[in-house]
DRENKE-587983 format. One record per residue (C-alpha): residue in one letter; z, y, x. Coordinates in steps of 0.001 Angstrom, whole numbers, padded with zeros to 6 digits, always signed. Layout:
N
AZYX...
END
This chain:
180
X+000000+000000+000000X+000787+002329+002915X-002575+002068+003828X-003920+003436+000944X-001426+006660+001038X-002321+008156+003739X-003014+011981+004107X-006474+010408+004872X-007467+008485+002169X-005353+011122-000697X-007862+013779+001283X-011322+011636+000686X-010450+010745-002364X-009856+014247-003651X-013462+015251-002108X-015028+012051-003656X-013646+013701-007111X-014644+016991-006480X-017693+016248-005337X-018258+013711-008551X-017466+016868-010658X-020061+019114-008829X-022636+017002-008972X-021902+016282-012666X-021768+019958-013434X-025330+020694-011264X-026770+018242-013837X-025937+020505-016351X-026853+019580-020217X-028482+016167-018574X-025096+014780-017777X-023593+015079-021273X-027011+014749-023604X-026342+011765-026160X-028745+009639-027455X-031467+011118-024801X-031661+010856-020936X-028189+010740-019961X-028190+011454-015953X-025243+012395-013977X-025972+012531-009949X-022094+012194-009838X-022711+008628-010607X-024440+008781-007033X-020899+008342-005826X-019956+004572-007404X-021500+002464-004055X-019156+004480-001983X-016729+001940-003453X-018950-001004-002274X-017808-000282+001375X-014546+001261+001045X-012369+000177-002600X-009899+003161-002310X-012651+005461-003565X-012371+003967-007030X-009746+006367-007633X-011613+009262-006546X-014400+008053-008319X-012822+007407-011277X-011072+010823-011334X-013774+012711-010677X-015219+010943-014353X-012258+012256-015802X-012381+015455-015142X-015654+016017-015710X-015532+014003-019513X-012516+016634-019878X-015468+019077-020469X-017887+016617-022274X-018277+017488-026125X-017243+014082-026989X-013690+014766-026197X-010900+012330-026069X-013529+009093-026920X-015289+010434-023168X-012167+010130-021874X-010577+007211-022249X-014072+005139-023363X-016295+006842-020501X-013433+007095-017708X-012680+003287-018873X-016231+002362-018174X-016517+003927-014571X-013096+002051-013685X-014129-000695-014606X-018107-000100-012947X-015473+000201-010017X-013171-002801-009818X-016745-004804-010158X-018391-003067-007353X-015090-003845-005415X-015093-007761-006639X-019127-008046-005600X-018276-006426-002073X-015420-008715-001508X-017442-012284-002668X-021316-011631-002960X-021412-008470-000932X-024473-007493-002551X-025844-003664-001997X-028212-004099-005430X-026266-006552-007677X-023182-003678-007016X-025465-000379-008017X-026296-002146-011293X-022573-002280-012343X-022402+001568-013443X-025763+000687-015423X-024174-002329-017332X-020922-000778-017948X-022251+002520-018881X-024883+001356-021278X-022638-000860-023022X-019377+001707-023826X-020959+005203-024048X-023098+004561-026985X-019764+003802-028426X-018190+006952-026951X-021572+008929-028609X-021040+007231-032281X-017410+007862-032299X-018432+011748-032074X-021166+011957-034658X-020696+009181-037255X-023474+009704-039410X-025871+006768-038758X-024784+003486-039002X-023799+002288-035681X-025939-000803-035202X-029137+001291-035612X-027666+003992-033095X-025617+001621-030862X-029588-000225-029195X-031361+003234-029046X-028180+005113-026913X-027828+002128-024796X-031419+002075-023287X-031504+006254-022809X-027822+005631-020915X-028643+002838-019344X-031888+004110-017928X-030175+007267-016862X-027580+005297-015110X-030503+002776-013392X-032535+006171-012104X-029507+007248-010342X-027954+004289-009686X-030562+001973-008714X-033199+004186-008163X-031615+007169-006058X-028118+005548-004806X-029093+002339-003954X-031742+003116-001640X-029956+006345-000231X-027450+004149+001112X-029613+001781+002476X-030818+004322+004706X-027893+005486+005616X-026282+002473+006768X-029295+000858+008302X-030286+004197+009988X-027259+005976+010856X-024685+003793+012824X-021612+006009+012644X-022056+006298+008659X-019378+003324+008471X-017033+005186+010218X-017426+008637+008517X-016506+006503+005256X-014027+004245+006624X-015792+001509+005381X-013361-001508+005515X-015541-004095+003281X-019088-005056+003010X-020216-004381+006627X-022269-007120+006370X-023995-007150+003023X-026881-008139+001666X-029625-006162+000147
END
């Protein structure tokens, strides 16, 4: 535990989650649009986990704060935070067993697409959620594979296959050996 408390890890996690935020808010009306194109390059930030599992809390936070703002309230989060957690815990689980790069970026995509439709329905009730539920869960879940899978996944391929000190700058402590 007292490796996880240190003035060190309290200090990346706080940039991780202000950095989340930031990126969130650059996204503007993209990060919070239901039932369209829901992209948030703050979700860039979940594979940071893959290599180091500490940044699940800065990750996670960073959610938070930025659903504080969202216009679907309380549902955003609890629901939304919820599924970012628990994008998280999986990313940590894959780098520990099958310490697999790809199979870890799609976590935010399955999560996501599966509990904010929920979290969209729960703030405008008007259609009947089985209709709605389908239509939100491709827009989110593409949103979450274009950054994801599509921007993440190969910016940190680069990095760690080009740059040999970007282990260090992370304090990467799992998955220094995974797989593509």
């Amino acid at each position: 535990m007292k490796k996880y408390l240190t003035i060190k890890m309290i200090t990346t996690n706080a940039l991780i989650c202000a950095l989340y935020v930031v990126l969130t808010l650059l996204t503007g009306n993209w990060a919070y649009f239901g039932g369209t194109l829901n992209i948030r390059l703050g979700e860039l930030l979940y594979l940071f986990v893959f290599f180091n599992p500490s940044y699940t809390l800065g990750v996670t936070l960073g959610c938070f704060i930025s659903n504080i703002i969202s216009l679907y309230g309380w549902p955003d989060m609890v629901l939304g935070t919820g599924a970012t957690l628990l994008a998280c815990l999986s990313i940590v689980l894959i780098s520990k067993t099958i310490k697999n790069l790809f199979l870890a970026s799609l976590m935010p995509v399955i999560f996501n697409a599966t509990i904010v439709p929920i979290v969209i329905y729960l703030y405008d009730m008007t259609v009947p959620l089985h209709s709605f539920y389908w239509t939100s869960f491709m827009w989110v879940g593409l949103g979450e594979l274009i950054v994801s899978v599509c921007l993440a996944y190969p910016l940190f391929m680069i990095l760690t296959k080009k740059y040999g000190g970007f282990y260090k700058l992370i304090s990467a402590t799992t998955a220094l050996d995974y797989k593509w």
